[in-house]
VEXLUMSE-40935 format. One record per residue (C-alpha): residue number from 1; x, y, z. Coordinates in nm, 2 decimals. Layout:
N
- seq,xx,yy,zz
- NUM,X,Y,Z
...
end
This chain:
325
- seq,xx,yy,zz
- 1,-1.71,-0.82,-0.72
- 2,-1.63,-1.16,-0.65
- 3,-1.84,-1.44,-0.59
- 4,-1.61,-1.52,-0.31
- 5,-1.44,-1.33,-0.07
- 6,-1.08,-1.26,-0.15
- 7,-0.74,-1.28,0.00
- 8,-0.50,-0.98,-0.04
- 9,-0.14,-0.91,-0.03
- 10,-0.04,-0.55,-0.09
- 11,0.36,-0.50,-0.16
- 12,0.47,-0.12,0.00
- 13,0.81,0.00,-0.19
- 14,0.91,0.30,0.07
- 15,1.03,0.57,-0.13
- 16,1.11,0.32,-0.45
- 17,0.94,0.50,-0.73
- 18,1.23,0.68,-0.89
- 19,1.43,0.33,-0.88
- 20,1.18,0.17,-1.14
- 21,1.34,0.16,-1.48
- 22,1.27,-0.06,-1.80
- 23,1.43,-0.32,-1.67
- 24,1.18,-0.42,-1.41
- 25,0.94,-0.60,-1.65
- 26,0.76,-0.80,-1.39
- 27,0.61,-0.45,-1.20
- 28,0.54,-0.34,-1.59
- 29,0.31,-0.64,-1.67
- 30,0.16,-0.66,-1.35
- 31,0.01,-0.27,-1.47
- 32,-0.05,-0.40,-1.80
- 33,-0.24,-0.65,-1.66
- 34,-0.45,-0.45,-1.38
- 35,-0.60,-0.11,-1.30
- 36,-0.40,0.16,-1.17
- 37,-0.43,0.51,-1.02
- 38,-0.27,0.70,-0.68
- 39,-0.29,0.75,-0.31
- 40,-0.28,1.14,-0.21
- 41,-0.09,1.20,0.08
- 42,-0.18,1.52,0.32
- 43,0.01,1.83,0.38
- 44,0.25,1.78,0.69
- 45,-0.05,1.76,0.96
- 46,-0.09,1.99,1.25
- 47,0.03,1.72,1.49
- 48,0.40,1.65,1.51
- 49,0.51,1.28,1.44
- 50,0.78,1.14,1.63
- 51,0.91,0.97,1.38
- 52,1.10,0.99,1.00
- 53,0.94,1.12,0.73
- 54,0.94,0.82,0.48
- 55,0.74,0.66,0.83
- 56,0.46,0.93,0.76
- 57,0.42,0.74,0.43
- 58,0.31,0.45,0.60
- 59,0.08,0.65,0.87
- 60,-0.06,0.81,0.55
- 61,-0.10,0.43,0.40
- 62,-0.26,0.32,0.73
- 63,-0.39,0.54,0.94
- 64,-0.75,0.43,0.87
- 65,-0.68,0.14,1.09
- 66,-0.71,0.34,1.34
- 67,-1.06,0.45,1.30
- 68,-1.14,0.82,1.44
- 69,-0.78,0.92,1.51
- 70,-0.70,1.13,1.26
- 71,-1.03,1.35,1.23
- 72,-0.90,1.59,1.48
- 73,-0.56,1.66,1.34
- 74,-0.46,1.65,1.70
- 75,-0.30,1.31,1.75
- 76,0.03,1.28,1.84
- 77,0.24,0.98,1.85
- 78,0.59,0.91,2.01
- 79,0.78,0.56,2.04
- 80,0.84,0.40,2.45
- 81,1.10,0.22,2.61
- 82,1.04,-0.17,2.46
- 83,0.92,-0.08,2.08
- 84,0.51,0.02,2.19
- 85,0.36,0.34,2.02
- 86,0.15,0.54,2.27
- 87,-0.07,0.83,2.23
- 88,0.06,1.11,2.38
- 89,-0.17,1.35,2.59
- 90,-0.28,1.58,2.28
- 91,-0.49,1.27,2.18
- 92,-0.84,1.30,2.34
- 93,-0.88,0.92,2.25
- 94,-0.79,0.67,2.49
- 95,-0.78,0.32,2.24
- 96,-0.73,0.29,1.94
- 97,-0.92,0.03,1.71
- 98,-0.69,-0.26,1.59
- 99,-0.74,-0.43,1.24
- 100,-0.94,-0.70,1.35
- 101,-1.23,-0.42,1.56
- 102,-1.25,-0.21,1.27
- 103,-1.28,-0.44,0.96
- 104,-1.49,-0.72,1.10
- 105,-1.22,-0.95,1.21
- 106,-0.97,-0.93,0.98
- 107,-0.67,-1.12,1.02
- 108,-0.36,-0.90,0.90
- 109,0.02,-1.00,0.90
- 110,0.29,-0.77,0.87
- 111,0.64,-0.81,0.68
- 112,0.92,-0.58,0.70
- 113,1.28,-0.49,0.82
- 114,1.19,-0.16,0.96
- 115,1.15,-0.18,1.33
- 116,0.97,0.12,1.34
- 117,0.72,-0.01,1.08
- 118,0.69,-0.32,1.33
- 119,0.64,-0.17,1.65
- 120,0.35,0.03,1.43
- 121,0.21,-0.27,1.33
- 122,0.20,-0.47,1.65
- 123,0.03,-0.09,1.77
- 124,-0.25,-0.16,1.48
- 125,-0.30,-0.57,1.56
- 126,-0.11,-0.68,1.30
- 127,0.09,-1.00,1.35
- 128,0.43,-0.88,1.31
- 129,0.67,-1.14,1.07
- 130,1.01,-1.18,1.02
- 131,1.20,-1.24,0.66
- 132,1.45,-1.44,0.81
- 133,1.22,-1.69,0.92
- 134,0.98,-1.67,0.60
- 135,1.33,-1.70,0.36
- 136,1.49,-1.94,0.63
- 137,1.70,-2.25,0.44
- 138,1.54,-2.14,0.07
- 139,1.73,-2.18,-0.22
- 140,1.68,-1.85,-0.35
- 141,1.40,-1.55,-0.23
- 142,1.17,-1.49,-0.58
- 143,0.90,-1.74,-0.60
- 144,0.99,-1.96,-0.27
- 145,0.89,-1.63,-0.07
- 146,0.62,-1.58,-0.33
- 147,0.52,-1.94,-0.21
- 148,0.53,-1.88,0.18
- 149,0.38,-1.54,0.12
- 150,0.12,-1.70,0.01
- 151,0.08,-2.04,0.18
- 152,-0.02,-1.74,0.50
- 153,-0.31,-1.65,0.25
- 154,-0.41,-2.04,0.23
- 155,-0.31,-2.03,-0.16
- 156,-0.10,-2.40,-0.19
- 157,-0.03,-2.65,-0.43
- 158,-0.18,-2.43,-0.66
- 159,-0.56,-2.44,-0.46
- 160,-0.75,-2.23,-0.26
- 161,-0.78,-2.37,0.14
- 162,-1.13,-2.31,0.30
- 163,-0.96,-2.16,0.56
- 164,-0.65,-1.92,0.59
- 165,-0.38,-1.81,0.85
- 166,-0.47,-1.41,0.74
- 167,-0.69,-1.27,0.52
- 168,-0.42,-0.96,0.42
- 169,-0.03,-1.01,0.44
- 170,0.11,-0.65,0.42
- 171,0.50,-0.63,0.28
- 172,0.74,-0.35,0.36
- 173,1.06,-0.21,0.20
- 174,1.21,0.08,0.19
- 175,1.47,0.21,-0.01
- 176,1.68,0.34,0.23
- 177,1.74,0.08,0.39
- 178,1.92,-0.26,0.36
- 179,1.71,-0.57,0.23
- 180,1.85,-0.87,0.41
- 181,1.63,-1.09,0.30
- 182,1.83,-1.08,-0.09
- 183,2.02,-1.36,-0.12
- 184,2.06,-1.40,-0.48
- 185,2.42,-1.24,-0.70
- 186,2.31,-0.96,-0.87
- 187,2.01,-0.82,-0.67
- 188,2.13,-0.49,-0.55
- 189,1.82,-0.25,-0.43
- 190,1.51,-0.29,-0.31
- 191,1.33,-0.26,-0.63
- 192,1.48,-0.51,-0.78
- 193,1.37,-0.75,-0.50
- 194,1.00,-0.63,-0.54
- 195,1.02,-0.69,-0.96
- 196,1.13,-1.07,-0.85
- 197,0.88,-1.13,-0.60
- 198,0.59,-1.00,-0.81
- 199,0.72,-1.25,-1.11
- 200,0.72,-1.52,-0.84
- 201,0.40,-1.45,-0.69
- 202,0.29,-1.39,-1.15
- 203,0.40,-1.73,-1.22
- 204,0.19,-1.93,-0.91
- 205,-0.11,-1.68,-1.02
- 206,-0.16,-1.81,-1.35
- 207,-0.45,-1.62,-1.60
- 208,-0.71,-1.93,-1.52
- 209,-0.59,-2.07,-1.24
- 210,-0.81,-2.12,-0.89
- 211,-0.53,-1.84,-0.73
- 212,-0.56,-1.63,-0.94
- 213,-0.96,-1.54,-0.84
- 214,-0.86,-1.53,-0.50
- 215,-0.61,-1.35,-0.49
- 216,-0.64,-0.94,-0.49
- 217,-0.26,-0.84,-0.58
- 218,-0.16,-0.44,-0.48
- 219,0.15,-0.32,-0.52
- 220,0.21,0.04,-0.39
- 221,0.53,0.27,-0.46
- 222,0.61,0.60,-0.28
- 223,0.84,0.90,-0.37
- 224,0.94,0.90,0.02
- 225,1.13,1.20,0.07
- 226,1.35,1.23,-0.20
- 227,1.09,1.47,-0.37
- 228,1.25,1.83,-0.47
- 229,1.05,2.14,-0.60
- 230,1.17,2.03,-0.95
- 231,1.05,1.73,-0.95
- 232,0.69,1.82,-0.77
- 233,0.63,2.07,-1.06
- 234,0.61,1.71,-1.27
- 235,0.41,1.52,-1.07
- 236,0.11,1.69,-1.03
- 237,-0.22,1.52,-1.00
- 238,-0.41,1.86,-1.10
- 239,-0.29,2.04,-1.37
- 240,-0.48,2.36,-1.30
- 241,-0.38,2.60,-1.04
- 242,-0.56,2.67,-0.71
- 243,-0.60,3.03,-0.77
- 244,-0.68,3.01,-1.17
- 245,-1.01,3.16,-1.29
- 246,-1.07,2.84,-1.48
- 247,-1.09,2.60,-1.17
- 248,-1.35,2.70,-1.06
- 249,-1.52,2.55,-1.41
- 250,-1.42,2.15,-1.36
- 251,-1.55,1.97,-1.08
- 252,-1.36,1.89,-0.81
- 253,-1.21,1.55,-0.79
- 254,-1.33,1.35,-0.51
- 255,-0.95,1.31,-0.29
- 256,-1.02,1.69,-0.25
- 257,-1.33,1.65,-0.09
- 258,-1.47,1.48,0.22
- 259,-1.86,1.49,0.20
- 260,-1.94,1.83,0.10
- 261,-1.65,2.00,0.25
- 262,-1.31,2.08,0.06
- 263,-0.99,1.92,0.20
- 264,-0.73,2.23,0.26
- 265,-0.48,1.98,0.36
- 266,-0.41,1.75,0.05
- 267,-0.08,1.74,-0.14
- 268,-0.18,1.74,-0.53
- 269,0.19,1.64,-0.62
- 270,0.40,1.37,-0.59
- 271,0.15,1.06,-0.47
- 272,0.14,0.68,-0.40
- 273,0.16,0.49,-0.77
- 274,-0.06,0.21,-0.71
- 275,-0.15,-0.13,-0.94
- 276,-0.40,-0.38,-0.82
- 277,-0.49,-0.71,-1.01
- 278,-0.74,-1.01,-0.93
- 279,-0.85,-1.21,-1.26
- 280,-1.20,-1.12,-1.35
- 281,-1.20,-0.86,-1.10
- 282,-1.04,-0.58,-1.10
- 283,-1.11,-0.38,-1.43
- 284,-0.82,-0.36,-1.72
- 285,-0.67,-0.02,-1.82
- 286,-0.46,0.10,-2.10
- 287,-0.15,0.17,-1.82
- 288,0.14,0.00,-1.92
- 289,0.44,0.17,-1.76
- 290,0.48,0.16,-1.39
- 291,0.54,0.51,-1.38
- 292,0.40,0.88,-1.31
- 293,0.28,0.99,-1.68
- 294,0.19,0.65,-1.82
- 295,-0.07,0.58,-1.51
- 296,-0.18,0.94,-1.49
- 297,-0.26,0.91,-1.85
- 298,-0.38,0.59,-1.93
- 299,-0.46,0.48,-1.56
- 300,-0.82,0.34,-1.48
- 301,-0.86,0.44,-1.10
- 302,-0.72,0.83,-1.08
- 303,-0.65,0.92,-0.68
- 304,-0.82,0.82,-0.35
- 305,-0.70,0.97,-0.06
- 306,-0.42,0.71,0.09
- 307,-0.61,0.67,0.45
- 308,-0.90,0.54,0.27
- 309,-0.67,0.25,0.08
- 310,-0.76,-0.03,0.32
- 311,-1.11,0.05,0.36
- 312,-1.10,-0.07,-0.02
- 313,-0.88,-0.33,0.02
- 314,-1.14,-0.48,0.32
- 315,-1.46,-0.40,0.11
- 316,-1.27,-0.68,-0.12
- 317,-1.24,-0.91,0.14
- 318,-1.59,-0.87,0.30
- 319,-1.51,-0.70,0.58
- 320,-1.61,-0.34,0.54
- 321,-1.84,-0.17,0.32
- 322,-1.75,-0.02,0.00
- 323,-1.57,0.32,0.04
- 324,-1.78,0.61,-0.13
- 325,-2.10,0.39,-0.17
end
């Protein structure tokens, strides 16, 4: 733990996962140089989503924003006239808590060109930015929206500013959609545009430097839904079967589990990949690939369930206690 609190920006690649090749040797050192594990998603919930299914991702990513919703399995969401999210009248909540109620008054910004993924975030209390207007008259988009990005953390001029605009900028892409923001010949998909801005935001965050403390660094990738029963069979977080007599010898891993009750609505295939780094912080594994196998081998931080992520992510930033303590 820090002796300070930190600042976080977490990077969401929609969907991006199987777009990562050897080429993309900025998203390879940042997992060189951090810890890495997974997010496991749920089953498709009882409730029905109005919504996409690569959207889901997200609800799985943050749906602990919104406190008690999910415990029922009963909430339903569907989007208005004018871009609001509403709960519809299977919900028996009438609120629901916004970033700032339930983690202590965090400040949380929002980044992405999804407009569904906005109107969700403006639902949650996030401050909803735009690209354009963070990319607006710059040369080129690696490190000068590495720079901005992080000038809303109060990281400039290479020192840390007692006070910030937010304590957690979340940025969105998806893969299936078009990424504006790239200005730059030769940047052609959205993964591409993460590897850039993590070298950006690598070379401000020097090893040493005052940022780099500060600064907690995740950057999660999803399968979306371009997962097939082939390629499930490969990406399995448990390697033994359900119904095998020798499961019932290990332990069960704790994303199965809530208290002492087993979860009957987890998906053991095809999860969130997920890096984090903050200098003399976060622990060093022996993961060096940004992919599947390498982190489920060599990985330091195995699964979590994906609606706990930003309870862990606030415990950093000293606004929630310690998930699992």
């Amino acid at each position: 733990m820090a002796d300070k609190s930190s600042r976080s920006l977490i990077i969401y690649g929609d969907g991006c996962v199987k777009h990562i090749s050897s080429s993309h040797v900025h998203l390879h050192h940042l997992v060189s140089r951090g810890c890495s594990g997974f997010l496991s998603l749920a089953q498709s919930p009882n409730a029905v989503f109005v919504m996409d299914f690569k959207f889901k991702h997200l609800w799985s990513c943050t749906m602990s924003f919104a406190g008690r919703l999910w415990k029922e399995d009963c909430l339903c969401f569907r989007t208005m006239k004018g871009g609001s999210f509403v709960t519809s009248e299977c919900s028996k909540e009438s609120s629901v808590s916004t970033m700032s109620d339930r983690f202590m008054g965090l400040k949380a910004a929002i980044v992405s060109t999804n407009s569904n993924v906005k109107s969700f975030g403006r639902y949650l209390g996030f401050t909803v930015l735009e690209f354009d207007n963070l990319t607006k008259d710059k040369p080129s988009f690696d490190e000068p929206l590495a720079c901005e990005l992080l000038k809303l953390l109060g990281f400039h001029g290479g020192e840390t500013l007692e006070t910030s605009e937010f304590d957690l900028v979340f940025v969105h892409l998806g893969c299936s959609e078009k990424v504006n923001v790239v200005k730059e010949e030769g940047v052609g998909n959205e993964v591409e545009y993460i590897n850039s801005l993590v070298g950006g935001i690598l070379q401000i965050a020097q090893p040493g430097s005052e940022i780099a403390s500060r600064l907690h660094l995740s950057v999660v990738m999803s399968y979306g839904a371009s997962v097939d029963d082939e390629d499930s069979s490969l990406l399995q977080l448990n390697s033994l079967k359900e119904n095998s007599n020798l499961s019932l010898l290990f332990p069960r891993q704790s994303y199965t589990m809530k208290g002492a009750n087993l979860l009957n609505n987890i998906r053991h295939h095809s999860p969130m990949l997920i890096t984090q780094w903050q200098e003399a912080v976060t622990r060093k594994d022996m993961a060096e690939k940004f992919s599947f196998q390498d982190i489920k081998e060599k990985g330091g931080n195995l699964a979590i369930p994906a609606d706990r992520f930003l309870q862990e992510i606030a415990f950093k930033l000293w606004k929630a206690p310690k998930y699992g303590a």
